[in-house]
C-alpha positions as CSV (number, residue, x, y, z in Angstrom):
1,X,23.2,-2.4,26.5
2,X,20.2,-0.5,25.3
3,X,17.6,-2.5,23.2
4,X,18.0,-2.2,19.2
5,X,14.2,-2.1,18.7
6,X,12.3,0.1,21.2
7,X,8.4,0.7,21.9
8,X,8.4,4.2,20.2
9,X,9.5,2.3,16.8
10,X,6.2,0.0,17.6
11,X,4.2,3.1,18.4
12,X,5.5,4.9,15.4
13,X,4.3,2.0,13.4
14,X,0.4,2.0,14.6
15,X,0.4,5.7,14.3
16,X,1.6,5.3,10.5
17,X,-0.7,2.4,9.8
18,X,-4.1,4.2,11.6
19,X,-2.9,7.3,9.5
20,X,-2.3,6.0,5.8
21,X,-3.6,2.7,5.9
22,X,-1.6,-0.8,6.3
23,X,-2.2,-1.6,2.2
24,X,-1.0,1.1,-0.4
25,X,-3.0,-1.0,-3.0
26,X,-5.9,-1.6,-1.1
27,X,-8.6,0.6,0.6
28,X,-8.4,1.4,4.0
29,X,-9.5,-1.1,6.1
30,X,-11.7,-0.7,9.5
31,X,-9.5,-2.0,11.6
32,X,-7.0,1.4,10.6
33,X,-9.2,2.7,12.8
34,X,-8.9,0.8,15.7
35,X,-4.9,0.7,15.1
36,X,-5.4,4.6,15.3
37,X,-7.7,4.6,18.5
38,X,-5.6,2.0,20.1
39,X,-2.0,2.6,19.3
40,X,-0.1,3.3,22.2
41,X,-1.9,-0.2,23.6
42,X,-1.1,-2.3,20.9
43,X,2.4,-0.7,20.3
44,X,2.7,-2.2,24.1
45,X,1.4,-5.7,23.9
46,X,4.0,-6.0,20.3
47,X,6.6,-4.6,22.2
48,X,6.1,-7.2,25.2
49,X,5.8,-10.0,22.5
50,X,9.5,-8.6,21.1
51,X,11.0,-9.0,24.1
52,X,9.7,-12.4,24.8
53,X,11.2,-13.2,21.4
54,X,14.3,-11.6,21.9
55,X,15.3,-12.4,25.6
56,X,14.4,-16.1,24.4
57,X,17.2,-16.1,21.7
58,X,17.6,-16.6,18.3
59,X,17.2,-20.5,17.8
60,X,13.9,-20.6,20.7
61,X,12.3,-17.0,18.7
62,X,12.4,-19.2,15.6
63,X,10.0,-22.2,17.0
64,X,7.9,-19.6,19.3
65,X,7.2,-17.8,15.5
66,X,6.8,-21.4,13.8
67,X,4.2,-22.5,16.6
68,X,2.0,-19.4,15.5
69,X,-0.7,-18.8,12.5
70,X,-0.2,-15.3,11.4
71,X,-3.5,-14.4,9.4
72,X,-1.9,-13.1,5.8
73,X,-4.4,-13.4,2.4
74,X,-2.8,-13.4,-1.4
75,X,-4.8,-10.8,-3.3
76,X,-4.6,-10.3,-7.0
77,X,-3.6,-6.6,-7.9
78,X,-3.9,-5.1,-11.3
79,X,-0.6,-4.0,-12.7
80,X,-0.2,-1.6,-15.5
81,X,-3.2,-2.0,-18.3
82,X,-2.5,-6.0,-19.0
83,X,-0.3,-7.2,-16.1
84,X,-1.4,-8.8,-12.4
85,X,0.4,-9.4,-9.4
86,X,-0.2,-10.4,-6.0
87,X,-0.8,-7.9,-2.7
88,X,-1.0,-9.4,0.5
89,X,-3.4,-8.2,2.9
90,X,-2.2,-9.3,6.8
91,X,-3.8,-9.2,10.3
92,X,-3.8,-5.4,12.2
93,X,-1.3,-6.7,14.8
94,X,1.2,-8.2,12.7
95,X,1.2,-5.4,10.1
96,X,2.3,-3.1,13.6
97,X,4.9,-6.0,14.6
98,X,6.7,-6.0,11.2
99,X,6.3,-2.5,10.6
100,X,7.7,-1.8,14.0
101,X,10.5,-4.0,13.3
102,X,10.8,-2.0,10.4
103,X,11.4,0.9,11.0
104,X,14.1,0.3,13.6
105,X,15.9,-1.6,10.8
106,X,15.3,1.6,8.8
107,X,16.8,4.0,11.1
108,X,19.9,1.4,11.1
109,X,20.3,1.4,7.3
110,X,19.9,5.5,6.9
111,X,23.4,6.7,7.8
112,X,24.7,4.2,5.3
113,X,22.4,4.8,2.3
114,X,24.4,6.8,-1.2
115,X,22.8,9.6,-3.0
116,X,21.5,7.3,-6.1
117,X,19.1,5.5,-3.6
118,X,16.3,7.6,-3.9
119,X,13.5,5.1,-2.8
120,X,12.0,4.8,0.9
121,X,13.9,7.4,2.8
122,X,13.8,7.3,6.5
123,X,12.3,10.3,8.1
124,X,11.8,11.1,11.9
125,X,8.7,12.4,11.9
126,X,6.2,11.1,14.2
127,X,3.6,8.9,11.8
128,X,5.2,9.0,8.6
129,X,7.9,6.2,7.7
130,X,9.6,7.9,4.8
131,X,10.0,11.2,3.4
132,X,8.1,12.7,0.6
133,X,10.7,14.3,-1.6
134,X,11.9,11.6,-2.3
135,X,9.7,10.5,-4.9
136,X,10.1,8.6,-8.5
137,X,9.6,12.0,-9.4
138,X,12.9,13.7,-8.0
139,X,14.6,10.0,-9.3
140,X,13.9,11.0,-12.6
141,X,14.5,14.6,-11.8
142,X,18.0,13.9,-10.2
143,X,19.7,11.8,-13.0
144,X,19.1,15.5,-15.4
145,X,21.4,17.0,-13.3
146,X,24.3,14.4,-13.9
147,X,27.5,16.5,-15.7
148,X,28.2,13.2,-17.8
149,X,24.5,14.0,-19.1
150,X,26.4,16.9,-20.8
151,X,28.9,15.0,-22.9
152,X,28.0,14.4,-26.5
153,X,28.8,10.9,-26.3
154,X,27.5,9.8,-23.0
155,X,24.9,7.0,-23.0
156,X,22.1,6.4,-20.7
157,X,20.8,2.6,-19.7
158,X,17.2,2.3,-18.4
159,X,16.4,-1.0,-16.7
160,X,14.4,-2.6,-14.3
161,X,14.8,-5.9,-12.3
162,X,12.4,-8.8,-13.6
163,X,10.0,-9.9,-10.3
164,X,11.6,-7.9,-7.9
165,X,9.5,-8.4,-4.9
166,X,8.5,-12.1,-5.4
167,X,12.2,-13.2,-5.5
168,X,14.3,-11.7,-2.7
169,X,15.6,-14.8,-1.0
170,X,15.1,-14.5,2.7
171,X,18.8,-15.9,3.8
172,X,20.0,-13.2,2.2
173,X,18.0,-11.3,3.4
174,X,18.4,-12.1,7.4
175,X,22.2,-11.8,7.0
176,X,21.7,-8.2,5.4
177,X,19.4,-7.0,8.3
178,X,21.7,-9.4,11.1
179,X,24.9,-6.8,9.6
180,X,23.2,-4.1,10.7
181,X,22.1,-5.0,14.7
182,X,24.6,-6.5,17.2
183,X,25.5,-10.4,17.1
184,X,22.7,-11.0,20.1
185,X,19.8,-9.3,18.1
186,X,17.0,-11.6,17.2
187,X,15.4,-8.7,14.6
188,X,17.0,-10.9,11.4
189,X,15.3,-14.6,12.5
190,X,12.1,-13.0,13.5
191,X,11.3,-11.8,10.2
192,X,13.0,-14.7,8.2
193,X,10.5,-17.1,10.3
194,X,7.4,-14.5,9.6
195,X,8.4,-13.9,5.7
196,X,8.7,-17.7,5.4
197,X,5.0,-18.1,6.8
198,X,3.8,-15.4,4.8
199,X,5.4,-17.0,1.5
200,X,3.8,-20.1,2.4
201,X,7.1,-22.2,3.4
202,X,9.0,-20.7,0.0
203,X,12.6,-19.4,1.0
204,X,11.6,-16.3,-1.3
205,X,8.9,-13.4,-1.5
206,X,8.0,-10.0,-0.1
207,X,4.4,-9.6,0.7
208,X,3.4,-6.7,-1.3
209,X,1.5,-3.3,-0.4
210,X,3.1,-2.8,2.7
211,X,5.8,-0.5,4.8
212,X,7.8,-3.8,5.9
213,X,8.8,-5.0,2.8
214,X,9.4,-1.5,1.4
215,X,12.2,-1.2,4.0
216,X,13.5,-5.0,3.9
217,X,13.6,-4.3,-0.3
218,X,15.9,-1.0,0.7
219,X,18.2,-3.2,3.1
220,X,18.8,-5.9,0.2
221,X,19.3,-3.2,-2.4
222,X,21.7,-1.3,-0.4
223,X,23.8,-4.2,-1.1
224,X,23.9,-3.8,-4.7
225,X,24.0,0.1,-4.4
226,X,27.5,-0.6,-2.6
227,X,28.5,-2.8,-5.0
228,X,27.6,0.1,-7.9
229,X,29.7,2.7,-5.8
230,X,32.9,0.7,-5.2
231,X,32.7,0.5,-9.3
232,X,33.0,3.9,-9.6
233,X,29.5,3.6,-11.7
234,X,27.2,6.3,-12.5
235,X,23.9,5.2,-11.0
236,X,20.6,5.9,-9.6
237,X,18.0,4.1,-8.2
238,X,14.4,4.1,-7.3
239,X,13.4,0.7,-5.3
240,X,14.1,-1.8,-8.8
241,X,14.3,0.7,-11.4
242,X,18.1,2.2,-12.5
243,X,19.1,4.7,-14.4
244,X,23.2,4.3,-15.6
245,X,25.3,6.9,-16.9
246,X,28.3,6.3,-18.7
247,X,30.7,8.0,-21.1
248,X,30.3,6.0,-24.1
249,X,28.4,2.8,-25.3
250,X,31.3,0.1,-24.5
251,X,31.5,1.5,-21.2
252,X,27.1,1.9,-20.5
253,X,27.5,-2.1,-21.8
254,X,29.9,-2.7,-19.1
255,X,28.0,-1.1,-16.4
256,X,25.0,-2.9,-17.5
257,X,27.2,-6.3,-17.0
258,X,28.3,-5.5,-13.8
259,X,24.8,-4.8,-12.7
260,X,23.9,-8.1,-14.0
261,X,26.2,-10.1,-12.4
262,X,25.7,-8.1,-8.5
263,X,22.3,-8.8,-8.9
264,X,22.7,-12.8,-10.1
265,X,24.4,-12.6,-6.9
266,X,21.2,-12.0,-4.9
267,X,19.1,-14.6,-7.1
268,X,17.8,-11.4,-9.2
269,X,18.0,-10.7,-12.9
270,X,17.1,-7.6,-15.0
271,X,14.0,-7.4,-17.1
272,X,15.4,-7.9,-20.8
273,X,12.3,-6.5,-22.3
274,X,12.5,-2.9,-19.9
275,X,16.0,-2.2,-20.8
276,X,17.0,0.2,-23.1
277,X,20.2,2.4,-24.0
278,X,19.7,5.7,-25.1
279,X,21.8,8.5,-26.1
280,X,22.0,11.5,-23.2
281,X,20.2,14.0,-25.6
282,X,17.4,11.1,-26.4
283,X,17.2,10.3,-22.9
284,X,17.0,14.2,-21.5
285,X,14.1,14.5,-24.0
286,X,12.2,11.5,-23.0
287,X,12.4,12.0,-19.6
288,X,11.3,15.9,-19.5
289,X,8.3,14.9,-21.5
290,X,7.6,12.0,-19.2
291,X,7.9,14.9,-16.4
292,X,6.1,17.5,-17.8
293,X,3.6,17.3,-20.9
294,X,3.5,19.1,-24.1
295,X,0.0,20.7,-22.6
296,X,1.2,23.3,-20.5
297,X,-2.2,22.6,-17.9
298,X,-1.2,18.7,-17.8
299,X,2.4,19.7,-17.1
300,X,1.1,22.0,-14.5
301,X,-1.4,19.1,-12.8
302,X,1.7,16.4,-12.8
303,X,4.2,18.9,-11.0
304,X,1.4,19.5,-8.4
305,X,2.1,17.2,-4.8
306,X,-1.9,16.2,-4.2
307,X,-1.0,14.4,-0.9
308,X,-3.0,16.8,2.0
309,X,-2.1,15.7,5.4
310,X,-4.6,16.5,8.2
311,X,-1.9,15.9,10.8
312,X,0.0,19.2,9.7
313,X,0.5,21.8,11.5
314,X,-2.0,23.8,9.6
315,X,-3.9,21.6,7.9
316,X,-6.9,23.9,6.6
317,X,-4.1,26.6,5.1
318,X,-2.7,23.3,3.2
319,X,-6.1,22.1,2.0
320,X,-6.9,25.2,0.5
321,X,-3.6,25.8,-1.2
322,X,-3.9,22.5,-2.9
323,X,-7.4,23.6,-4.1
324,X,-6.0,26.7,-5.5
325,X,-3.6,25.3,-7.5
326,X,-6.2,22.6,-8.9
327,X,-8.5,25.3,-9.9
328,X,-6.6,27.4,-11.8
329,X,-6.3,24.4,-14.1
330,X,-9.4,23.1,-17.2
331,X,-8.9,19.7,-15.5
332,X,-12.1,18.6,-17.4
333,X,-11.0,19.3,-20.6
334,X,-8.1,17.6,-19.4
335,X,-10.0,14.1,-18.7
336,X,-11.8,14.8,-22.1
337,X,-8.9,14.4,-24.1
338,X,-7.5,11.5,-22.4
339,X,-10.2,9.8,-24.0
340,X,-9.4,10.4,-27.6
341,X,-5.7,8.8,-27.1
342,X,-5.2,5.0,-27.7
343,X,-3.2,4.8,-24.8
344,X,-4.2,7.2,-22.1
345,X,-1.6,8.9,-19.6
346,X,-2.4,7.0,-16.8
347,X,0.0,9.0,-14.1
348,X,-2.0,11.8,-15.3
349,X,-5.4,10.2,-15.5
350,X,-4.4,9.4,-11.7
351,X,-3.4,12.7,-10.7
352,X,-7.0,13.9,-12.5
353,X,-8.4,11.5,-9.6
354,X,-6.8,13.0,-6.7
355,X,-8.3,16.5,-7.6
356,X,-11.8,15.3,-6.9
357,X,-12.1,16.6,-3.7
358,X,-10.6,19.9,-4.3
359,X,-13.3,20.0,-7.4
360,X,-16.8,22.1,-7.3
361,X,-19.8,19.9,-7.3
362,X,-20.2,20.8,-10.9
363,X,-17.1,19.8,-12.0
364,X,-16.6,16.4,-10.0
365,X,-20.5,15.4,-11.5
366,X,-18.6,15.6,-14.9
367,X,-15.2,14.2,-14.2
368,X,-17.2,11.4,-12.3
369,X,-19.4,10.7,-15.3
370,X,-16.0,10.5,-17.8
371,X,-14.4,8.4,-15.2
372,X,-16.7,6.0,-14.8
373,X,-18.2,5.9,-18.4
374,X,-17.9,2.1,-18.8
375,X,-15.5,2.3,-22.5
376,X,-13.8,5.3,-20.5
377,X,-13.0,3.3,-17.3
378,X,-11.6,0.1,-19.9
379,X,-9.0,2.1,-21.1
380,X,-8.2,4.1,-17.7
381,X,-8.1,0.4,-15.6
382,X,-4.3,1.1,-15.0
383,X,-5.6,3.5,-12.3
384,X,-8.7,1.8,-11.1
385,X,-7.9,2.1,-7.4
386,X,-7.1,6.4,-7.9
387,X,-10.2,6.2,-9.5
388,X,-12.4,4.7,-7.1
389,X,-10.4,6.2,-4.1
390,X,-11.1,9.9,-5.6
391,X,-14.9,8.5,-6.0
392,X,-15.3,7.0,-2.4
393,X,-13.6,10.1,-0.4
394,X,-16.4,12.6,-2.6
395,X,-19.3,10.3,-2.0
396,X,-18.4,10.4,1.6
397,X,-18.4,14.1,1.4
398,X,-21.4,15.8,2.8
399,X,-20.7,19.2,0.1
400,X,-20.9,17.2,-2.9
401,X,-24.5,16.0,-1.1
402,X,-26.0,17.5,-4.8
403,X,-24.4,15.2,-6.9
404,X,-23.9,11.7,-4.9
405,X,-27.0,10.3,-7.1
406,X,-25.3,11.0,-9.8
407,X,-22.0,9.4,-9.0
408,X,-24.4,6.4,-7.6
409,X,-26.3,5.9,-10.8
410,X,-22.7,5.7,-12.6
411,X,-21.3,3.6,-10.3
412,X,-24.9,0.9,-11.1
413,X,-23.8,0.9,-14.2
414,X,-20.2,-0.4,-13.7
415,X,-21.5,-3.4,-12.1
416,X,-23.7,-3.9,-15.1
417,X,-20.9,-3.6,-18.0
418,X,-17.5,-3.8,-16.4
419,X,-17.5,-6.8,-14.7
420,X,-14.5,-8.3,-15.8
421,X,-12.9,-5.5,-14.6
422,X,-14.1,-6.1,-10.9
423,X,-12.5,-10.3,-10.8
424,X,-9.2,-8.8,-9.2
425,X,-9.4,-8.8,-5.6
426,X,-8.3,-5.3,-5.0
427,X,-10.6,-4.1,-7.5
428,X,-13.2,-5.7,-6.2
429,X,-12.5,-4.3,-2.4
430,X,-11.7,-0.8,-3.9
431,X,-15.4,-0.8,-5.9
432,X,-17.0,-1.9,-2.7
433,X,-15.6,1.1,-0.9
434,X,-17.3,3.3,-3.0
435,X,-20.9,1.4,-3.3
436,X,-20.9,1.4,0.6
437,X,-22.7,4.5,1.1
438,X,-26.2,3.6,-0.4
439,X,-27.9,0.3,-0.9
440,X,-29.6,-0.2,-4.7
441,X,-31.0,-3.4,-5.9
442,X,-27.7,-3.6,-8.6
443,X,-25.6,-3.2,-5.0
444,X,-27.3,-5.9,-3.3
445,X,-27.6,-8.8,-6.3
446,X,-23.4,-7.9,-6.5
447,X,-22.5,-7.3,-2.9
448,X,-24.5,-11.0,-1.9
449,X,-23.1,-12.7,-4.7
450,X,-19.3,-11.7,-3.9
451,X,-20.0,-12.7,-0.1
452,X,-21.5,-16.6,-1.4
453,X,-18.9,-17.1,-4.0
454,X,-15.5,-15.9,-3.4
455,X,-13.3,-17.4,-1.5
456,X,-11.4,-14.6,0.6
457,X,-12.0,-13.6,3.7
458,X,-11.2,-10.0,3.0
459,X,-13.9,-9.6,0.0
460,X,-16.3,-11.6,3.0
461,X,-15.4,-8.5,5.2
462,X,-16.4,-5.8,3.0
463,X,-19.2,-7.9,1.6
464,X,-20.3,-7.6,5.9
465,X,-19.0,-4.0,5.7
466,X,-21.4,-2.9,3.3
467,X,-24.7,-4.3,4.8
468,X,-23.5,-2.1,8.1
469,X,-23.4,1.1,6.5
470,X,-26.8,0.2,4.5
471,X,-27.8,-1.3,8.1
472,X,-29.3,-4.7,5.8
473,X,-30.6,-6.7,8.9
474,X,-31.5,-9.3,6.9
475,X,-28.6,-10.1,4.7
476,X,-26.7,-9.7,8.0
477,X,-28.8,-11.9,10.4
478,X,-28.6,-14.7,7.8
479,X,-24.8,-14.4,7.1
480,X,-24.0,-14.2,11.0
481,X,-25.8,-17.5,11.4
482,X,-22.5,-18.8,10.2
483,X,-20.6,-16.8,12.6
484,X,-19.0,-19.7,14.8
485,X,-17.5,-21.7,11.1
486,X,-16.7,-18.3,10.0
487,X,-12.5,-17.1,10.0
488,X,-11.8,-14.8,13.0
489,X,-11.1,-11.9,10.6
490,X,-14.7,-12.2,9.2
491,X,-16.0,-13.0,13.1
492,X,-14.7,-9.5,14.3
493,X,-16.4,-7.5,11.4
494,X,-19.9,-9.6,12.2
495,X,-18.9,-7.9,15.4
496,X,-18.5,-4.6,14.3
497,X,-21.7,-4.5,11.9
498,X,-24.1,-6.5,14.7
499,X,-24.0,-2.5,16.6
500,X,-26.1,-1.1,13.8
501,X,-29.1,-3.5,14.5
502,X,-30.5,-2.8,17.8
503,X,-31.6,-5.3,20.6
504,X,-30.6,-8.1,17.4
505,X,-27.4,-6.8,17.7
506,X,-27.3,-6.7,21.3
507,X,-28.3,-10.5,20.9
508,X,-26.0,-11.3,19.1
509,X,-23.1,-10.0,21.1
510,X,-24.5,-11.8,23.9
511,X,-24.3,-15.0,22.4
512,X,-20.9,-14.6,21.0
513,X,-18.9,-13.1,23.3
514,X,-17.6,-15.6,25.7
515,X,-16.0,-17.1,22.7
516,X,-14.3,-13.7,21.6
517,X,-11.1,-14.4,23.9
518,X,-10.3,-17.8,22.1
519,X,-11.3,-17.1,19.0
520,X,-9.8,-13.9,18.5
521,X,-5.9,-15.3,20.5
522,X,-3.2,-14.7,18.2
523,X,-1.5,-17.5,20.1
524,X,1.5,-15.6,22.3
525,X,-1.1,-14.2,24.9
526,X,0.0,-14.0,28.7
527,X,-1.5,-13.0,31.9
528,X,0.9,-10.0,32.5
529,X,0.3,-8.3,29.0
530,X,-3.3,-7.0,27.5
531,X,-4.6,-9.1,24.8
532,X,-5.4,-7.9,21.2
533,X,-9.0,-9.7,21.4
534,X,-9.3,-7.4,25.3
535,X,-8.3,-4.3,23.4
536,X,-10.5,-5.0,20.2
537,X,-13.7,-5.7,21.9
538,X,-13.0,-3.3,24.7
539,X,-12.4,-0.5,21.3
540,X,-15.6,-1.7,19.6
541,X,-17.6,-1.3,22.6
542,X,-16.3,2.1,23.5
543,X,-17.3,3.4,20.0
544,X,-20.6,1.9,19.6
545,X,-20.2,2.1,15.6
């Protein structure tokens, strides 16, 4: 019988992650890179450990997972203007093991997905997991086009479900995904065994911010969508959020009971405070306002698809398309009058963001300058990480050379007068992304200070990642000192940073690198397979950084 999970779904995986990143709500990470340098290699050695798991059985994969630390860190993440929740940030390999894992579950549940389940689509294509149009976007955009919409008395109920990710139960779970691949599989215990470590030994939780749980979300979902269906209910669906469509208000109150109780099912409940009915004129209204805008321009700038894809076929034609369209609108004037509004559009203050790039010099000084005005940036925090992602990839950019001071000097003064806003983690790591490219005396009290003090590895790494790209031999001979008590994740970017500072580098290297193959085992190694620590130093070496 030919194997349910293959290497192309492991190789699809790294290509995805070294392509868009491993953490939607975090910056990219360095070691993207090496999952894009290295792919094909490490899509091998997690294929090898799958079948190791898998020929051993489902019971034996279960202790061979048990006996192993998987790296995974608990991140806080901003959430709307006032709200937090928690992104988890896991090791290169075993983001390319679940992922891989995945997306063979993926292609499993496609054939069986209904047309309400607009979230997380499976596509084919060779580094991208899902497809684009499928968006919240064409959600909202779908449930206009329902006929019932066009009865007098039809009702509409919004709702969302309370804590989605943090409380899928992982039984559940494994039977869902063991449904869809044949009674020998070992898929379903594999991940049960690697959710429960990443959950801390809690029978519930999705780690956040990555492809896996996306997809494992979908699966669980799918249940309830089927459930919907058999009902004959009007529904759509975009990962937690529905949209139900009924003829009158008994009948929307029933649907919204039956929802309740296939959901209690799972351990889930709807979010009492996010549910509303609404009248099918009331609701047509409110959504075409929320997907266009009053101001024809801001209508014009949320309709626009800003993702640019290098990997297309024609990637310089799509590029300048994009900054077409952007140009033909004021976005500056725009920006401006997001300021003056209590509560400021903050999927349009996002989109505002993404145009940087596609901006003149002239223009992204001044949208810069609004963005990061320190009582500006308060109000805007919902879309910090747009914000500083739009700010990073322009400061990297050698034509907007004339005004990277500029953007530097705002950025000096964030440290200064928004510091509360920089205590979340992923803030924090965003913020440092963007500070990266020139040391200042603000940059260096801040960037020491957040290595000393905090307590995760990941802010450690970009604390390290910073002194490489100001090459700060001091700060980083001093910190390395502490290399051999230091976590292996923090150990490898030492490593990585110790090639910008000459024959002290090369020192250091020396001293360390007998220590590289235990240090850096992942705990599954064998003499027939390459090793993740072979392939990561071989990498590093290779590309000198």
């Amino acid at each position: 019988m030919a194997s349910e999970v293959t290497l192309e779904h492991f190789k699809k995986a790294a290509r995805e992650i070294g392509a868009h990143g491993d953490n939607d709500t975090l910056p990219f990470d360095l070691d993207n890179r090496f999952i894009s340098d290295c792919n094909e290699d490490i899509a091998e050695v997690a294929y090898n450990l799958f079948q190791a798991f898998d020929k051993a059985g489902k019971n034996k994969a279960r202790q061979m997972i048990d006996s192993l630390s998987i790296f995974h860190e608990r991140l806080l993440v901003p959430s709307g203007t006032s709200g937090f929740r928690i992104t988890t940030k896991i090791h290169p390999f075993w983001n390319v093991y679940i992922n891989g894992l995945a997306i063979a579950i993926s292609e499993k549940l496609a054939p069986r997905r209904y047309d309400g389940a607009h979230s997380y689509r499976h596509s084919n294509e060779g580094s991208r997991l899902f497809l684009q149009e499928h968006s919240w976007y064409s959600y909202k955009a779908a449930t206009l086009n329902e006929p019932l919409l066009t009865e007098s008395k039809s009702v509409v109920v919004q709702t969302d479900v309370s804590g989605f990710y943090e409380h899928i139960y992982h039984h559940r779970l494994e039977n869902l995904i063991g449904d869809l691949f044949s009674a020998h599989s070992t898929v379903s215990a594999q991940l049960d065994r690697i959710l429960n470590q990443m959950s801390s030994g809690r029978s519930f939780g999705l780690p956040v911010g990555g492809q896996c749980s996306r997809v494992l979300a979908e699966v669980l979902m799918h249940a309830i969508d089927e459930l919907l269906t058999a009902s004959g209910m009007v529904w759509h669906r975009y990962v937690d959020d529905y949209t139900l469509i009924a003829s009158s208000q008994s009948d929307a109150y029933k649907a919204l009971s039956s929802l309740s109780r296939y959901l209690a099912d799972y351990g889930l409940s709807l979010n009492r405070t996010k549910t509303t009915f609404l009248s099918s004129l009331h609701y047509k209204n409110f959504v075409t306002a929320q997907l266009s805008s009053d101001d024809e321009q801001a209508g014009k700038l949320k309709e626009i698809d800003l993702y640019f894809d290098p990997y297309t076929d024609d990637p310089h034609a799509e590029y300048e398309e994009l900054q077409k369209a952007v140009n033909e609108i004021d976005v500056v004037s725009l920006l401006q009058a997001e300021t003056f509004k209590s509560q400021p559009d903050s999927y349009l203050v996002a989109q505002i963001s993404r145009t940087l790039e596609f901006q003149s010099p002239h223009a992204a000084a001044q949208l810069c300058q609004t963005l990061l005005k320190p009582s500006n940036l308060n109000a805007f925090r919902a879309s910090w990480s747009k914000i500083m992602r739009g700010i990073a990839k322009i400061r990297a950019d050698e034509r907007f050379t004339t005004i990277h001071s500029t953007i530097d000097f705002s950025l000096d003064d964030v440290i200064q007068k928004c510091e509360h806003l920089l205590l979340p983690e992923a803030n924090c790591l965003h913020f440092m992304r963007a500070i990266r490219f020139k040391e200042t005396p603000k940059r260096s009290i801040f960037v020491q200070d957040r290595f000393n003090s905090s307590e995760f590895v990941t802010i450690k790494r970009a604390s390290v990642d910073c002194w490489r790209h100001w090459k700060s031999r001091s700060r980083f001979l001093s910190a390395s000192n502490s290399y051999d008590t230091s976590h292996e994740e923090l150990q490898r970017m030492f490593w990585l940073a110790s090639y910008q500072f000459g024959d002290e580098g090369n020192h250091f290297r020396g001293r360390v690198k007998k220590k590289i193959e235990h240090a850096w085992a992942l705990g599954f190694e064998s003499e027939e397979s390459k090793t993740f620590s072979e392939l990561y130093k071989g990498w590093s070496t290779s590309c000198g950084f």
